[in-house]
C-alpha positions, 0 to 999 in steps of 0.5 A: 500500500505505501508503495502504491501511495507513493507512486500515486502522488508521483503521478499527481505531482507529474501530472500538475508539472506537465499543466504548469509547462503547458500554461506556459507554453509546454516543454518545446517552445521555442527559446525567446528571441534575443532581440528586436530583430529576430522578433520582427522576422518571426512576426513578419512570418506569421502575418504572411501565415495569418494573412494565407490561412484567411485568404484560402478560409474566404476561398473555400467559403465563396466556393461553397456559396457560389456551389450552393447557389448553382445547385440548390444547396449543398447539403450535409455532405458538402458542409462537412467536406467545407469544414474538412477543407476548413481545418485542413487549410489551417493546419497547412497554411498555419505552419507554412511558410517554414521559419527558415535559420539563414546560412552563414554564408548568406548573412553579409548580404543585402542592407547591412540594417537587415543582416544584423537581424539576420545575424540576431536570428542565426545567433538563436540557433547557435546559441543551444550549442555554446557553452553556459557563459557564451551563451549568456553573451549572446542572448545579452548581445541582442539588446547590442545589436538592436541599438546598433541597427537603430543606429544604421538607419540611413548610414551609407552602405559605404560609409566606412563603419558599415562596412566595419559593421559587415566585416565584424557581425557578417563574418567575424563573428559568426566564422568564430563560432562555426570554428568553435562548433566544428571541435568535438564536444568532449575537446571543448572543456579540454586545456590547450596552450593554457585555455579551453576553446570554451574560454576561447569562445566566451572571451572572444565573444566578450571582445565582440560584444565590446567592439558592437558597443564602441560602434553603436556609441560612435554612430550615435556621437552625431545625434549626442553632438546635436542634443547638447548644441540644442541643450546649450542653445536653449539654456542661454536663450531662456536661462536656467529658470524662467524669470519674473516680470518686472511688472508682476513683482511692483503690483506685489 
């Protein structure tokens, strides 16, 4: 009997376990996106997903008017197959298309505002595969990334730190971390010349995140710049505090 007592609330306390995940959204969801970046991608997707799934919906539903108008009615049957047509619709078109992780060597490609978006969704994948503290580094360097490409907006794709940009997140940064999933598994932990490849790699990443930092905050000097001119401007137009009239301080 204590054995049956204790298998039954095993079950019990497994079974909670598994509700709790899945009111949180279950054991395989996918990791949160490290960026602002990467979100848009995946949001862009399943707009495109919603907007199929509704166009094929409304398709299927004329269809089925039109046939019900040409033959009197299409019955029992045909509203069943309708409904089948329905789900099936939603079942495709819901998970289509794919999210697609971009190739490596497709990252330095196109506007250099979209690869660092890119290169924050690569990032994602790659992540599972680093160890704890470089992994760590990557989900923080996607707050990086986004300030970064906020800084991109309008910079000339030759203006010298875009190109700065492309040669350090398009392909330093990810040929780093290709080398470093190209070791096998049990060589990683393992002391070369003084250091691991999983120190390597984090102390690598460390640099990198640095370097995206010193950028974004030199992109930004211009619009530093301009806030203080103005700050300076106003300051001396109408002083630190806004004085009294004359007028006002005699009828006092």
């Amino acid at each position: 009997m204590g054995d049956l007592t204790r298998d039954s609330e095993r079950i019990i306390q497994d079974a909670r376990t598994v509700r709790d995940d899945n009111r949180s959204g279950g054991r395989h969801r996918r990791a949160p996106s490290i960026g602002a970046g990467s979100a848009k991608i995946k949001r862009d997707l399943w707009t495109r997903r919603i907007r199929n799934v509704l166009i094929a919906l409304f398709g299927i539903w004329v269809a089925a008017g039109v046939a019900g108008m040409v033959i009197d009615g299409i019955g029992f049957a045909g509203v069943m197959a309708v409904l089948v047509a329905s789900v099936i619709a939603i079942a495709v078109l819901g998970n289509y298309p794919k999210l697609r992780t971009p190739k490596r060597e497709s990252l330095n490609k196109g506007n250099v505002k979209d690869m660092v978006a890119r290169t924050e969704l690569w990032l994602e994948n790659q992540r599972p595969a680093l160890p704890a503290p470089a992994a760590k580094i990557v989900s923080d360097m996607g707050v990086q990334l986004d300030a970064l490409g906020l800084q991109l907006q309008g910079v000339d794709q030759n203006h010298p730190k875009a190109r700065e940009v492309r040669s350090l997140i398009g392909e330093q940064l990810p040929e780093m971390i290709d080398s470093y999933r190209k070791i096998p598994a049990h060589l990683r932990s393992e002391k070369r010349a003084g250091t691991t490849p999983d120190q390597q790699l984090t102390d690598s990443l460390g640099k990198i995140s640095g370097e995206i930092d010193s950028i974004t905050r030199q992109l930004a000097e211009g619009s530093l710049d301009d806030l203080a001119i103005k700050h300076r401007y106003l300051d001396y137009k109408f002083g630190e505090g806004v004085q009294t009239s004359p007028q006002l301080e005699n009828k006092d």
